[in-house]
C-alpha positions in Angstrom: 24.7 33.5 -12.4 28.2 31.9 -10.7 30.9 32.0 -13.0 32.7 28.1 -12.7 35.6 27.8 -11.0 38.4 26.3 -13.7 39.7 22.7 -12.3 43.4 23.4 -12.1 46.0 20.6 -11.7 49.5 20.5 -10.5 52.2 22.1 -13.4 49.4 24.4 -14.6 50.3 28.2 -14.5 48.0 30.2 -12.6 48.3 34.5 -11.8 47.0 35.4 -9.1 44.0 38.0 -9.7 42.7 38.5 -5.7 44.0 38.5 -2.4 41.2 36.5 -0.6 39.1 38.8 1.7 39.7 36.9 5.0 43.4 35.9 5.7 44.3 34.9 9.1 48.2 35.3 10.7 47.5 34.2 13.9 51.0 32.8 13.4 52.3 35.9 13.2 54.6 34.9 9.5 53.5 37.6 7.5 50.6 35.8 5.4 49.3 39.0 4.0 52.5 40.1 2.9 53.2 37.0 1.1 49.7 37.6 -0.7 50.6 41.0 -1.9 53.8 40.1 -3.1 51.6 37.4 -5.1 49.3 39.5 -6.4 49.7 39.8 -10.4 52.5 37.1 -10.4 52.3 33.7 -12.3 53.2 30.2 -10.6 53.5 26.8 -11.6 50.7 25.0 -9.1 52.5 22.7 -6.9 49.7 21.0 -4.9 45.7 20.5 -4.9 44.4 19.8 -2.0 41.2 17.7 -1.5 39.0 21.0 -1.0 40.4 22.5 -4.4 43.0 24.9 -2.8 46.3 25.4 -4.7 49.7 25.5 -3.4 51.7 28.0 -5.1 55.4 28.6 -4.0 55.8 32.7 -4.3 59.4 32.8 -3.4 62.4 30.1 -2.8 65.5 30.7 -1.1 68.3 29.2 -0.2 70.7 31.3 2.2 73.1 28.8 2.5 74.3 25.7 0.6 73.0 23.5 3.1 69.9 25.5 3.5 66.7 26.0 1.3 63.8 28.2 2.5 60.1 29.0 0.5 57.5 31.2 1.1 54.1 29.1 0.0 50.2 30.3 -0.3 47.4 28.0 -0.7 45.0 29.7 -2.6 41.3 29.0 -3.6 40.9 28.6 -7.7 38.8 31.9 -7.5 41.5 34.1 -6.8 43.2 33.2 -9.2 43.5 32.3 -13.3 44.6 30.4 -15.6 47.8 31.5 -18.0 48.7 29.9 -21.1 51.2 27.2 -20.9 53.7 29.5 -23.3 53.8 32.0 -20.6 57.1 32.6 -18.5 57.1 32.5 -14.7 
C-alpha cells in the first residue's frame, strides 16, 4: 500500500526527513551540500510549484547591507513532513 503524500501549502512547517536519492549539480553550486545541511531541519514552505515541489529557503544571508543571499531547495512532499504549527524554526 502507498502511504499519501500530505498536500502542503505555503507558511506550513515542514522537516525534512530524506535527501532525495537522485540530486543533480551539473551546476556545480553545491546542491547536495545544501540537502545535508537540510536534513532534520524545519522550514516555513515558501513556494508550491505546479508538480507539488516545495521551496524551502535553508539559509539567508546577507553579507552586506546592500546585499541579501539564500540558499533554497525544492523538495518533493515525500521527503519531507509535516510539523505542528507551535514548533520553532
Amino acid at each position: 500500500m502507498v502511504k499519501p503524500t500530505p498536500n502542503f501549502k505555503v507558511g506550513d512547517l515542514v522537516r525534512v526527513v530524506k535527501i532525495p536519492p537522485a540530486l543533480s549539480d551539473s551546476a556545480g553550486i553545491g546542491t547536495s551540500e545544501v540537502f545535508e545541511r537540510a536534513l532534520g531541519k524545519t522550514f516555513r514552505v515558501d513556494t508550491v510549484d505546479q508538480h507539488g515541489h516545495l521551496e524551502l529557503v535553508v539559509e539567508d544571508r546577507r553579507p552586506s547591507q546592500n546585499t541579501y543571499e539564500s540558499d533554497t531547495i525544492w523538495i518533493e512532499p515525500e521527503f519531507v513532513e509535516p510539523v505542528s504549527s507551535n514548533a520553532t524554526i
